[in-house]
N, CA, C and O atoms as a Tripos MOL2 file, in Angstrom:
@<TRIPOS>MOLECULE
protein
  180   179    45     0     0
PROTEIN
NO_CHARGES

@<TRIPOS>ATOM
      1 N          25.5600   56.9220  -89.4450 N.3       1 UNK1
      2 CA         24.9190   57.0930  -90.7170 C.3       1 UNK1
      3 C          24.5720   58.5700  -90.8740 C.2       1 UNK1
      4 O          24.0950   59.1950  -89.9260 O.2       1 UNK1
      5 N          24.7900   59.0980  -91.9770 N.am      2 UNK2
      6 CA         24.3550   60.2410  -92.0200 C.3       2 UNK2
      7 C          23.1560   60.2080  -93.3880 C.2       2 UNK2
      8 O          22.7970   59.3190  -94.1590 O.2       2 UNK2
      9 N          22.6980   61.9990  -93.1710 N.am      3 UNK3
     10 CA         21.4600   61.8020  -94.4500 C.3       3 UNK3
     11 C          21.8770   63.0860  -94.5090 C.2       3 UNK3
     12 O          22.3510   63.7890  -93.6160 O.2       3 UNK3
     13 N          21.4870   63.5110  -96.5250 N.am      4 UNK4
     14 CA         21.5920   64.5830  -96.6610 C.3       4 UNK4
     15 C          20.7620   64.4120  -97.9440 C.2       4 UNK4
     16 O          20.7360   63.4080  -98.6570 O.2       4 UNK4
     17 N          19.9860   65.7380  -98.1450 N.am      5 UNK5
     18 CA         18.4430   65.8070  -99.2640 C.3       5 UNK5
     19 C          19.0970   65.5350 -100.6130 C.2       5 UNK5
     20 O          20.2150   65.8790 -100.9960 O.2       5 UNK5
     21 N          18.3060   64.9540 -101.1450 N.am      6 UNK6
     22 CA         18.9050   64.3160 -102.7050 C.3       6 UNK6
     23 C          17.8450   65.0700 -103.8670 C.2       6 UNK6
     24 O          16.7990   64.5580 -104.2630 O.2       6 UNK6
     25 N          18.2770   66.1390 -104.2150 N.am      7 UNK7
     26 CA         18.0650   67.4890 -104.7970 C.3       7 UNK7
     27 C          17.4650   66.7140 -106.1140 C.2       7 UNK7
     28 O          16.3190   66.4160 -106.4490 O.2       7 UNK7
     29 N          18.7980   66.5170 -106.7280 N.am      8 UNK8
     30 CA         18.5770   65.7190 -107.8630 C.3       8 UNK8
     31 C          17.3950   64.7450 -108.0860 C.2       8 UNK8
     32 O          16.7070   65.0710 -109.0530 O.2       8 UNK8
     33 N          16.8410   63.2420 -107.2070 N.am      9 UNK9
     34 CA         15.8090   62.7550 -106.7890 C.3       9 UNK9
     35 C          14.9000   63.7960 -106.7630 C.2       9 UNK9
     36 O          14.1100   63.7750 -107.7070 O.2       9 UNK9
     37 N          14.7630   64.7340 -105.9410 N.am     10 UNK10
     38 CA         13.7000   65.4540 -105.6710 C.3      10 UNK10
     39 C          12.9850   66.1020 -106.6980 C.2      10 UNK10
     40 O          11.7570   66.1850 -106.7340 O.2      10 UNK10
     41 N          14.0200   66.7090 -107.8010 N.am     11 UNK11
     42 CA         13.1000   66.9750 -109.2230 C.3      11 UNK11
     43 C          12.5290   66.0870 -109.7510 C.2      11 UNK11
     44 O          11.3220   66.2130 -109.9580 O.2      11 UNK11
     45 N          13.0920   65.1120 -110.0710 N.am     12 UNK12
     46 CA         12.4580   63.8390 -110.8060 C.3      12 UNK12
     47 C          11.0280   63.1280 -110.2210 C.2      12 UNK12
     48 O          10.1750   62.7330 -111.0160 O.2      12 UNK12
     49 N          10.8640   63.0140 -108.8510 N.am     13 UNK13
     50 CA         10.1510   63.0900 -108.1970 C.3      13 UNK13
     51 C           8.7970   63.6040 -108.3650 C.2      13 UNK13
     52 O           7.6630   63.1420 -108.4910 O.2      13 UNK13
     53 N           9.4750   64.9660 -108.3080 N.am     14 UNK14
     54 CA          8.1040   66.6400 -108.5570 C.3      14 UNK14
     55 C           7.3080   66.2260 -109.9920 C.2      14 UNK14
     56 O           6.1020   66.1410 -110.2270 O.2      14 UNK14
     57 N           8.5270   65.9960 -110.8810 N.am     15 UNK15
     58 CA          8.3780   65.6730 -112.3090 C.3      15 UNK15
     59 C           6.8710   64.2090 -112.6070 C.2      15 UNK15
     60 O           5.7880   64.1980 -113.1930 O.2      15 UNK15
     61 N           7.6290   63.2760 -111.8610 N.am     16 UNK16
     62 CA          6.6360   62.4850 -111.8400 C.3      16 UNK16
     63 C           5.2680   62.5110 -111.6070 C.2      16 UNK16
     64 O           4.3270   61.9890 -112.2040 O.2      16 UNK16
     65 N           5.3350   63.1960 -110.6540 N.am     17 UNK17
     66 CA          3.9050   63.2510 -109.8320 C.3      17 UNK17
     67 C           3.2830   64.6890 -110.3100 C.2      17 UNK17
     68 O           2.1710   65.0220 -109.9000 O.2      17 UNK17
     69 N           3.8760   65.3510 -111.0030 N.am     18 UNK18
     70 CA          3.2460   66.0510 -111.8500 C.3      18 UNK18
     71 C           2.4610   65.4650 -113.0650 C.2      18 UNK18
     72 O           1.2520   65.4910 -113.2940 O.2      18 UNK18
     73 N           3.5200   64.9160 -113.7960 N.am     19 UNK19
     74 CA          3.2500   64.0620 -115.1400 C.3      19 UNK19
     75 C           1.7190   63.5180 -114.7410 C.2      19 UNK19
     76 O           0.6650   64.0320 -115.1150 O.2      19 UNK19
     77 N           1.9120   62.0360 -113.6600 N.am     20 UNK20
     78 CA          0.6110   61.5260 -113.4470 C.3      20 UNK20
     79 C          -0.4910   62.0700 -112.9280 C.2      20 UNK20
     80 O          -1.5540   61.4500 -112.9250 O.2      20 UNK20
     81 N          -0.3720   63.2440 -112.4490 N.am     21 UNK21
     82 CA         -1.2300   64.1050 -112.1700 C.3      21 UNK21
     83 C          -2.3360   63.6260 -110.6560 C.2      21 UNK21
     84 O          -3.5520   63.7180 -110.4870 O.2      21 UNK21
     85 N          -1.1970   63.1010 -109.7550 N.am     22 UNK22
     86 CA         -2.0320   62.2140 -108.5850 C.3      22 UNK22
     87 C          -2.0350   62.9620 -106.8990 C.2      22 UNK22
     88 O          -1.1940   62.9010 -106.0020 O.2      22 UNK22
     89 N          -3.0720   63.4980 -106.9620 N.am     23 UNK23
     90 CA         -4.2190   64.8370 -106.1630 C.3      23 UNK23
     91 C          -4.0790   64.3480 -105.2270 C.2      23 UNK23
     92 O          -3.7860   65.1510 -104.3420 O.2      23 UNK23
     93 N          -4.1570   63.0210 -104.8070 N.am     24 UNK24
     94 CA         -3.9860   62.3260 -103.5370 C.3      24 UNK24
     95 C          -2.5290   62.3340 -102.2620 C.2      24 UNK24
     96 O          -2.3120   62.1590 -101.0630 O.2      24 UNK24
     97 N          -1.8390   62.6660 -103.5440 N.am     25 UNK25
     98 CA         -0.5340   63.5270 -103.1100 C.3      25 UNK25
     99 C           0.3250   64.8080 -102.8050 C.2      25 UNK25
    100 O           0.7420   65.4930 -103.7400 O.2      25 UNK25
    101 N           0.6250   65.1740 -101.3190 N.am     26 UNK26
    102 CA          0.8560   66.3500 -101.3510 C.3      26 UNK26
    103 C           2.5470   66.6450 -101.5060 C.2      26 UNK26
    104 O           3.4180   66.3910 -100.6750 O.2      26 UNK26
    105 N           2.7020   67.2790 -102.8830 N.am     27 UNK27
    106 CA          3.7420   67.3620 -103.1080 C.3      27 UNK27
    107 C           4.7920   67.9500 -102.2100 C.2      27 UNK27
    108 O           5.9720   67.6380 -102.0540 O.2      27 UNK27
    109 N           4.0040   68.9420 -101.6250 N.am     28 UNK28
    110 CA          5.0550   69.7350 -100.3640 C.3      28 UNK28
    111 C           5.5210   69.1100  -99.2740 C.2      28 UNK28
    112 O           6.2040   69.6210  -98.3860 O.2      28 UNK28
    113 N           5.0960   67.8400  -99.3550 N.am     29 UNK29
    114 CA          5.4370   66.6130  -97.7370 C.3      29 UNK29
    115 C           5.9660   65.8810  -98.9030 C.2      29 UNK29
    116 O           5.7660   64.7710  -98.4100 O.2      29 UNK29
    117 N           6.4710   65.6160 -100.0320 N.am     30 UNK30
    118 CA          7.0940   64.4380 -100.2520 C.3      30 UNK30
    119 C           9.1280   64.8090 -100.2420 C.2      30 UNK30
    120 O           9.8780   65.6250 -100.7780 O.2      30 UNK30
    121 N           9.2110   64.0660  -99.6390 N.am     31 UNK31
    122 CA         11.1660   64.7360  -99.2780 C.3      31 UNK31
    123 C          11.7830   63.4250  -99.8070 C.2      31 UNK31
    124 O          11.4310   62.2670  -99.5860 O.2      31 UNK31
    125 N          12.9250   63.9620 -100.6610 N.am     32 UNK32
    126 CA         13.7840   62.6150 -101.1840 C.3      32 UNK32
    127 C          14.9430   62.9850 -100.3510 C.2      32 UNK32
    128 O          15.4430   64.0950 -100.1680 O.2      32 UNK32
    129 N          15.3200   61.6470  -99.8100 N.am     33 UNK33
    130 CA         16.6600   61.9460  -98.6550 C.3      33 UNK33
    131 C          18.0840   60.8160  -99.5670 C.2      33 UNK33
    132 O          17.6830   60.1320 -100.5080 O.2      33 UNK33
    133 N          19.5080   60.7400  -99.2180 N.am     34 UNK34
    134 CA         20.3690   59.9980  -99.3250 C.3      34 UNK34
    135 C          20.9860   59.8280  -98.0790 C.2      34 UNK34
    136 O          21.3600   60.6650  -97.2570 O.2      34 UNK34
    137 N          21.0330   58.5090  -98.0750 N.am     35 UNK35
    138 CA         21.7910   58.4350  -96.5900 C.3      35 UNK35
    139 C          23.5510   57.4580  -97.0130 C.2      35 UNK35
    140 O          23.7160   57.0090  -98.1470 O.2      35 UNK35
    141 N          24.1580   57.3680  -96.4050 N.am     36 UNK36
    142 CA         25.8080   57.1580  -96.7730 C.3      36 UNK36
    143 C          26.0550   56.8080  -94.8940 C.2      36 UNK36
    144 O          25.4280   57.1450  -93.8900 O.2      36 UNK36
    145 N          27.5010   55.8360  -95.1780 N.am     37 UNK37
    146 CA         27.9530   55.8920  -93.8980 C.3      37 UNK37
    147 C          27.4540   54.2560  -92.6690 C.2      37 UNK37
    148 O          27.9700   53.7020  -91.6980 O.2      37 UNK37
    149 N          26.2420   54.0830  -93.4770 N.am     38 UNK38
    150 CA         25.5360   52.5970  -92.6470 C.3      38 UNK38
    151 C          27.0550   51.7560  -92.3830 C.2      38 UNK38
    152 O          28.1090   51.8420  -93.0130 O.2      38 UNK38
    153 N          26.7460   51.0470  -91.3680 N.am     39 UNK39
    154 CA         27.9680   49.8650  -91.3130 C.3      39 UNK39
    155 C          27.6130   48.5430  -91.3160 C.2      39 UNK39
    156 O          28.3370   47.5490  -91.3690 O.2      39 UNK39
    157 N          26.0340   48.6670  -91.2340 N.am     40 UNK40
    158 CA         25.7010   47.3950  -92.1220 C.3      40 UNK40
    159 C          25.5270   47.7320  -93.7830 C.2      40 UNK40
    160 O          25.5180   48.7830  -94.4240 O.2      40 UNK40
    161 N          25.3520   45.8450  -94.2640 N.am     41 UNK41
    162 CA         24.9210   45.7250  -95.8620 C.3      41 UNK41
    163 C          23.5570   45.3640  -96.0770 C.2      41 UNK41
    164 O          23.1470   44.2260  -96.3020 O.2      41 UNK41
    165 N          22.7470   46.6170  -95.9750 N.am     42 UNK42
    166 CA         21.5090   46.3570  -96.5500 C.3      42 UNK42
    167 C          21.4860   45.5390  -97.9550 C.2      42 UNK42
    168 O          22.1800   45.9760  -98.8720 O.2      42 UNK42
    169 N          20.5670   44.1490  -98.1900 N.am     43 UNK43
    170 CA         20.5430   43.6530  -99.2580 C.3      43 UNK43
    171 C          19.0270   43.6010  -99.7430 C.2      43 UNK43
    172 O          18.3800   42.9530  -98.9200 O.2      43 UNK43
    173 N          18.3080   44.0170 -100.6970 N.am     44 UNK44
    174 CA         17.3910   44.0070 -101.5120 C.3      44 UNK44
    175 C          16.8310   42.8760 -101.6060 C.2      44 UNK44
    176 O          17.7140   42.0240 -101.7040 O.2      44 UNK44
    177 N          15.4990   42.2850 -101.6340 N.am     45 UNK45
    178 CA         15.4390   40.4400 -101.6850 C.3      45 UNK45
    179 C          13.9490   41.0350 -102.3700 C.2      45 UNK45
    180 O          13.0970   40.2450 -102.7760 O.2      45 UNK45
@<TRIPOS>BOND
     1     1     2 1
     2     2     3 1
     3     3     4 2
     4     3     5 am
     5     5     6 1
     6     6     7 1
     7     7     8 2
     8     7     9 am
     9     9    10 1
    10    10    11 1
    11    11    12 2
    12    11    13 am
    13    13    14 1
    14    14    15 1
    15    15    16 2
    16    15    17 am
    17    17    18 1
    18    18    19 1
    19    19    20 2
    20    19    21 am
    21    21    22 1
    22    22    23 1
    23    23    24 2
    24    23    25 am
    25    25    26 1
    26    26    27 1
    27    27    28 2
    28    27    29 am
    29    29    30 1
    30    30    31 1
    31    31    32 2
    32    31    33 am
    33    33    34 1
    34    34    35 1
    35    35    36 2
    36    35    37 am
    37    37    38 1
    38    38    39 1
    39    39    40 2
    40    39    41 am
    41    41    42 1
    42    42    43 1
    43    43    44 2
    44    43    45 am
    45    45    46 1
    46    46    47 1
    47    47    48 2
    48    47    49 am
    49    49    50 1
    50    50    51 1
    51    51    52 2
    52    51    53 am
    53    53    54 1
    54    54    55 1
    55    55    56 2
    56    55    57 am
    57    57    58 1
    58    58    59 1
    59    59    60 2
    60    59    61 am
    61    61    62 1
    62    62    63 1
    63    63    64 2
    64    63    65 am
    65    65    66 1
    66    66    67 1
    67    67    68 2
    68    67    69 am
    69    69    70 1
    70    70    71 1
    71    71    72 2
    72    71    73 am
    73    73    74 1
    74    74    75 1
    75    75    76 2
    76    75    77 am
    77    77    78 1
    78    78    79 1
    79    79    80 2
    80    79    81 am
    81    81    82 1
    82    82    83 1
    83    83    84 2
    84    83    85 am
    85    85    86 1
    86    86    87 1
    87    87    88 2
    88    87    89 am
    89    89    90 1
    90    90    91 1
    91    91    92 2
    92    91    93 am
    93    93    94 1
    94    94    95 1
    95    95    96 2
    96    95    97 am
    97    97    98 1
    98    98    99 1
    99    99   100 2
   100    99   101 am
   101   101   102 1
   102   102   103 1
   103   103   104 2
   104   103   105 am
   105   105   106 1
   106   106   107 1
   107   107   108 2
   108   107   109 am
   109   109   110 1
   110   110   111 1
   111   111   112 2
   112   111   113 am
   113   113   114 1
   114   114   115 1
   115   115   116 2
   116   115   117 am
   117   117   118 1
   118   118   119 1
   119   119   120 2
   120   119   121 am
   121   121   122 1
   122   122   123 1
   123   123   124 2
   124   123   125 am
   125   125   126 1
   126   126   127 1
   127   127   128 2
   128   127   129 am
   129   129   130 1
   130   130   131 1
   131   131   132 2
   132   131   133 am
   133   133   134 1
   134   134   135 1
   135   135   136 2
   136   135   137 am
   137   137   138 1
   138   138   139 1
   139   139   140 2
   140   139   141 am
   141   141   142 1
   142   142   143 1
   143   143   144 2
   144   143   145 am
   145   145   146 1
   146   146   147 1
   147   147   148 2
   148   147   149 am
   149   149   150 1
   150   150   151 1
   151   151   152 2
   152   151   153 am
   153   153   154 1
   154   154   155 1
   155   155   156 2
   156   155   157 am
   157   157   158 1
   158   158   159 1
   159   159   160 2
   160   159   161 am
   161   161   162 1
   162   162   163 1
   163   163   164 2
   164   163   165 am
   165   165   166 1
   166   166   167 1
   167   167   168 2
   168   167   169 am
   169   169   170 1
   170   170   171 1
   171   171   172 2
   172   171   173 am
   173   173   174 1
   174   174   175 1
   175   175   176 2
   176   175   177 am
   177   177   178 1
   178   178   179 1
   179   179   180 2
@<TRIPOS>SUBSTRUCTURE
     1 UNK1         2 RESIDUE 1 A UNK
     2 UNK2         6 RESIDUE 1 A UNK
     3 UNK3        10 RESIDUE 1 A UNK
     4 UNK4        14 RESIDUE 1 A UNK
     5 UNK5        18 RESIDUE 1 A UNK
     6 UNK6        22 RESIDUE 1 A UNK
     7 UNK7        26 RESIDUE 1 A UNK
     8 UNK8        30 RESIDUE 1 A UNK
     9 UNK9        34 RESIDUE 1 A UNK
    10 UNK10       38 RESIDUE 1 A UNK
    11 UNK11       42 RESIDUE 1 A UNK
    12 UNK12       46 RESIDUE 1 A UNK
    13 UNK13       50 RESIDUE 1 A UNK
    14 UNK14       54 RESIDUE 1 A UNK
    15 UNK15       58 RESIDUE 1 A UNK
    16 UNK16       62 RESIDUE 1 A UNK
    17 UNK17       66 RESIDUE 1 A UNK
    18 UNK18       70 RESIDUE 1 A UNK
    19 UNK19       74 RESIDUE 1 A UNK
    20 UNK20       78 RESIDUE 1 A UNK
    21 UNK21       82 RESIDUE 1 A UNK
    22 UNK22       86 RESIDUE 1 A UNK
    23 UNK23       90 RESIDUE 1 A UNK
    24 UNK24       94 RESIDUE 1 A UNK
    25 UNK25       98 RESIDUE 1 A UNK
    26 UNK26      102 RESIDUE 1 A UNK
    27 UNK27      106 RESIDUE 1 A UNK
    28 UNK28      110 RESIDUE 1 A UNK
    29 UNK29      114 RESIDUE 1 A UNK
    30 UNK30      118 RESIDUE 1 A UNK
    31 UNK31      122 RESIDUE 1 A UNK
    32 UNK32      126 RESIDUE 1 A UNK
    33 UNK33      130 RESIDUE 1 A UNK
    34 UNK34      134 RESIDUE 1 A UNK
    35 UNK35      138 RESIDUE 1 A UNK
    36 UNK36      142 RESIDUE 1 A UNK
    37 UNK37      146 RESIDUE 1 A UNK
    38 UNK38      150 RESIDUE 1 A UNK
    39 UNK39      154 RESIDUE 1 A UNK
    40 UNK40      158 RESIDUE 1 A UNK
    41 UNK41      162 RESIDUE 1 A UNK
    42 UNK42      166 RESIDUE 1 A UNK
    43 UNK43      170 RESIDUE 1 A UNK
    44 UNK44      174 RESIDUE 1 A UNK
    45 UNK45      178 RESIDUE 1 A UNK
């Protein structure tokens, strides 16, 4: 499996937690990752 930073996510992200304006959060520790490559099928339930 590999991971590589999901740039794109990561604005939207910033964006958000700007918008709501939530202090409790430190924006500089929040990291959006993509990962590709699993050889299992993660399923959502």
């Amino acid at each position: 499996m590999k991971f590589d930073r999901a740039h794109d996510i990561q604005v939207k992200v910033n964006r958000i937690l700007f918008i709501l304006d939530l202090p409790h959060i430190d924006r500089t520790r929040v990291v959006c990752m993509r990962s590709w490559g699993s050889k299992s099928n993660a399923i959502a339930r």
